[in-house]
C-alpha positions as CSV (number, residue, x, y, z in Angstrom):
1,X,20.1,-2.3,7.7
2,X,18.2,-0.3,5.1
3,X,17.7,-1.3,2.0
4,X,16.1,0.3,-1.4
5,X,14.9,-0.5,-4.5
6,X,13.8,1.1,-7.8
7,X,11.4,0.5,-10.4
8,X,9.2,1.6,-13.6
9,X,11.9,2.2,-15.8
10,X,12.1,1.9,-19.5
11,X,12.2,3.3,-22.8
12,X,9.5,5.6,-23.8
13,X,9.2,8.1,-26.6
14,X,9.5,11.6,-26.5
15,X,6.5,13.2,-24.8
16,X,6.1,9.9,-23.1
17,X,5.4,9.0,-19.5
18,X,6.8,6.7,-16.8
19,X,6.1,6.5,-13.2
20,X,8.7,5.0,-10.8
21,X,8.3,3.7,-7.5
22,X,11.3,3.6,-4.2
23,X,10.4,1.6,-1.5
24,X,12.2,1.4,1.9
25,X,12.4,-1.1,4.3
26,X,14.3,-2.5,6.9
27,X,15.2,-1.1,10.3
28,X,14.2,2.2,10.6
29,X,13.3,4.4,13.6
30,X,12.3,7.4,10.6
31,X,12.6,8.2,7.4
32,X,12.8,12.1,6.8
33,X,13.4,13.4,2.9
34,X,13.4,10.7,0.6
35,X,14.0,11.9,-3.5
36,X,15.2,11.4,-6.5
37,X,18.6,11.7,-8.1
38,X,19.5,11.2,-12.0
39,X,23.1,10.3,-13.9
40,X,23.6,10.8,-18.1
41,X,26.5,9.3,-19.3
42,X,29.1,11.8,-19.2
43,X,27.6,14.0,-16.6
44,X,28.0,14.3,-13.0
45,X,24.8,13.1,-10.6
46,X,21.9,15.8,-10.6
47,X,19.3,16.4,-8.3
48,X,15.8,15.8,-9.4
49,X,13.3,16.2,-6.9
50,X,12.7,15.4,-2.9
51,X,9.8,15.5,-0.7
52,X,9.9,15.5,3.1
53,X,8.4,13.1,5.7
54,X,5.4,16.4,5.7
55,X,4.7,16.2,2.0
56,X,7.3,19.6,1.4
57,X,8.6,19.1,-2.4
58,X,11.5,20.6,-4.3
59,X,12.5,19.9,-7.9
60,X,15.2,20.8,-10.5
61,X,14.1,23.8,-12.9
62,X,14.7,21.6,-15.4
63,X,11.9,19.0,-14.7
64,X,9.5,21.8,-13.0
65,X,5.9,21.3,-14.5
66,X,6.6,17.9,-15.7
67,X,7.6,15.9,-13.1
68,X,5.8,14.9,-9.7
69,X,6.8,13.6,-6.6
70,X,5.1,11.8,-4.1
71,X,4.9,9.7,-1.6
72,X,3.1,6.6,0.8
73,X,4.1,7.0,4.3
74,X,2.4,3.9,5.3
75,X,4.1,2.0,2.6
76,X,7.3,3.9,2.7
77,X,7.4,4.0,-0.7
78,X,7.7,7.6,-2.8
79,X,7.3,7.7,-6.4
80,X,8.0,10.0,-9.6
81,X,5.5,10.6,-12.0
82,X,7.5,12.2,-15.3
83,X,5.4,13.4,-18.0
84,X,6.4,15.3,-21.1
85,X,9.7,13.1,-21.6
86,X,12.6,15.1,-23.2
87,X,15.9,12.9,-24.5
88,X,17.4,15.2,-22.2
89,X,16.0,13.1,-19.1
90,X,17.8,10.1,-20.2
91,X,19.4,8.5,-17.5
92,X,20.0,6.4,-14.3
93,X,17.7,7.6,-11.8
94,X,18.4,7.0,-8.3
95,X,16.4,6.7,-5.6
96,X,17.5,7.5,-1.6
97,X,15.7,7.7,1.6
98,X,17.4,10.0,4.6
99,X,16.5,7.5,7.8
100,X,17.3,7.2,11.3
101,X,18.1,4.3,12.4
102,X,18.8,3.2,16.1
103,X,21.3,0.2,14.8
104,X,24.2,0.2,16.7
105,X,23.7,3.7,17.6
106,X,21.1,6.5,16.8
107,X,22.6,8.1,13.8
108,X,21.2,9.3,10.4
109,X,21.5,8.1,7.1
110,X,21.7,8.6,3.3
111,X,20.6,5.1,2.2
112,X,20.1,4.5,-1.8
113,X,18.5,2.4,-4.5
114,X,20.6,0.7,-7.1
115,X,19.2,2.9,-10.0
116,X,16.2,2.4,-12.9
117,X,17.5,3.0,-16.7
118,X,15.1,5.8,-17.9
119,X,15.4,5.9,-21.7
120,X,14.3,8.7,-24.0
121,X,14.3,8.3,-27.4
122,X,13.5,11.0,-30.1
């Protein structure tokens, strides 16, 4: 099994940073893309930003230029740096890592975090 977990969240003021961390672990033969997702009350699940296993990154227009992914192969761990805070990134940001895993048979996986409350106030 795969299992993983969020952190860094808070409440910050407007032009405010935080940084959260996703680390992965258990039984893994890989991990491929691992990224971020985010949810405002009221609204459906939006994509924030992903990186692949080769350091490739992708993020919403929304958060371009203020946001930064990364990530730790070693520790399988990949993190969001978010400058510039807007009230607008308030939400529940979720964290997943795309692994394959050999466990009862070689098949690939969408495996997520339980989500970090990222507050925004203005």
């Amino acid at each position: 099994q795969v299992q993983v977990v969020e952190s860094g969240g808070g409440l910050v003021q407007t032009g405010g940073s935080l940084r959260l961390s996703c680390a992965a672990s258990g039984s893994m033969f890989s991990i491929n893309t691992m990224g971020w997702y985010r949810q405002a009350p009221g609204k459906q699940r939006e994509l924030v930003a992903t990186i692949t296993g080769g350091g490739s990154t992708n993020y919403a227009d929304s958060v371009k230029g203020r946001f930064t992914i990364s990530r730790d192969n070693a520790k399988n761990t990949v993190y969001l740096q978010m400058n510039s805070l807007k009230p607008e990134d308030t939400a529940v940001y979720y964290c997943h890592a795309d692994c394959t895993t050999t466990q009862p048979s070689l098949r690939w996986g969408r495996y997520w975090g339980q989500g970090t409350q990222v507050t925004v106030s203005s």
